[in-house]
C-alpha positions in Angstrom: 57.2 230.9 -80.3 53.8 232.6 -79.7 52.7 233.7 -76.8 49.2 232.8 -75.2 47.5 236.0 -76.3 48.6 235.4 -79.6 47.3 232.6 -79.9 44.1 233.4 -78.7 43.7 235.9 -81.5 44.4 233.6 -83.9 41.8 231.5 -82.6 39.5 234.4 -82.7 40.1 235.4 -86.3 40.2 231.4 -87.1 36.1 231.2 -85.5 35.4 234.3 -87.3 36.5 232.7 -90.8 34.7 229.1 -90.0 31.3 231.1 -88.8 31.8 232.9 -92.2 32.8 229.7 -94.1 29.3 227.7 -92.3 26.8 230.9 -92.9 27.8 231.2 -96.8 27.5 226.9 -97.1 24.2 226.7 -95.2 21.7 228.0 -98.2 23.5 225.7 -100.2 23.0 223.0 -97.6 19.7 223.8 -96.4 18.6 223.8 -100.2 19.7 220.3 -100.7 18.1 218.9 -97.8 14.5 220.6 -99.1 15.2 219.2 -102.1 16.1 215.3 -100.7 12.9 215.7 -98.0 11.1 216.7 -100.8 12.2 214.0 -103.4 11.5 211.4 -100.9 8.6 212.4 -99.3 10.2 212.7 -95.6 8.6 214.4 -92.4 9.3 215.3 -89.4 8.4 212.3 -87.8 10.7 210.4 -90.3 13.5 212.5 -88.4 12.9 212.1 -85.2 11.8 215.1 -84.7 9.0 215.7 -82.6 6.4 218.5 -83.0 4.6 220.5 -80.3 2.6 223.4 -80.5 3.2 223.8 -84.5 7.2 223.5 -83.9 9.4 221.5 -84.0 10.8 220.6 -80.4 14.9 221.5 -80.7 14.5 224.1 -83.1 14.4 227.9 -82.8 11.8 228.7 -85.4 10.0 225.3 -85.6 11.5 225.9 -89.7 10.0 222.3 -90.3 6.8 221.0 -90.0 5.3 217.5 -90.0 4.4 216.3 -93.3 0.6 217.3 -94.1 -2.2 214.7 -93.8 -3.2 215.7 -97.6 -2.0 213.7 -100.5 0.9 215.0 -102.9 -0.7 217.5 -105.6 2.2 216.0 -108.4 3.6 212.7 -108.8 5.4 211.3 -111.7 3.9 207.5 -111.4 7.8 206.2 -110.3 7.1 207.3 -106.8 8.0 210.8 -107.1 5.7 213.4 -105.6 5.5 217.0 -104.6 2.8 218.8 -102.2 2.7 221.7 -104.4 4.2 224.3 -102.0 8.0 225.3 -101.5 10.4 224.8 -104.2 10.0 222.5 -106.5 11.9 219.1 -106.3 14.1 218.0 -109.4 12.6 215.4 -110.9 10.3 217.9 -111.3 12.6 220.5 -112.7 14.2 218.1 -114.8 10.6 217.1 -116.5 9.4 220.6 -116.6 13.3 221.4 -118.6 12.1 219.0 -121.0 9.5 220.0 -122.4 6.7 218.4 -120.0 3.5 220.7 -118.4 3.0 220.7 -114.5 -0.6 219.6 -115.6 0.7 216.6 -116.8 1.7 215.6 -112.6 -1.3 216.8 -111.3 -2.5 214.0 -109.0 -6.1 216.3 -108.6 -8.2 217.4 -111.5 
């Protein structure tokens, strides 16, 4: 049987493996929600999340920011649209893959 201070170095070495696990899967996750917010057009507001001072309250960096006033700079006509800044979503990708121009989304000419 082990003893308590055993355990509590497996318990250690067990949160040192799951914070490396969750730092190595949050690109990946951070990069599909990007890609879903920017897919379907969602803000801030949309989440709940409220913004003060250009952050957003309950966040350290304020990393999101409430969806711009402006109109989306590319849309596809099936209710796909992109602001034109950060990564590009996949529809857009996907289009671009095949053989399509940005020019040919361009909402503003």
């Amino acid at each position: 049987m082990a003893t308590y201070i055993e355990l509590q170095r497996q318990i250690e070495a067990l949160q040192k493996e799951a914070d490396a696990l969750k730092a190595r899967e949050r690109e990946g996750v951070i990069e599909r929600m990007k890609e879903a917010i920017a897919a379907y057009d969602i803000s801030a507001e949309d989440l709940g999340l409220a913004v003060r001072r250009g952050r957003l309250a309950g966040t350290r960096s304020g990393g999101l920011r409430a969806k711009a006033a402006s109109h989306a700079a590319y849309a596809d006509g099936e209710g796909n649209t992109w602001g034109g800044r950060g990564p590009r979503p996949k529809w857009l990708r996907d289009a671009l893959a095949g053989g399509a121009s940005l020019d040919e989304f361009a909402t503003r000419r």
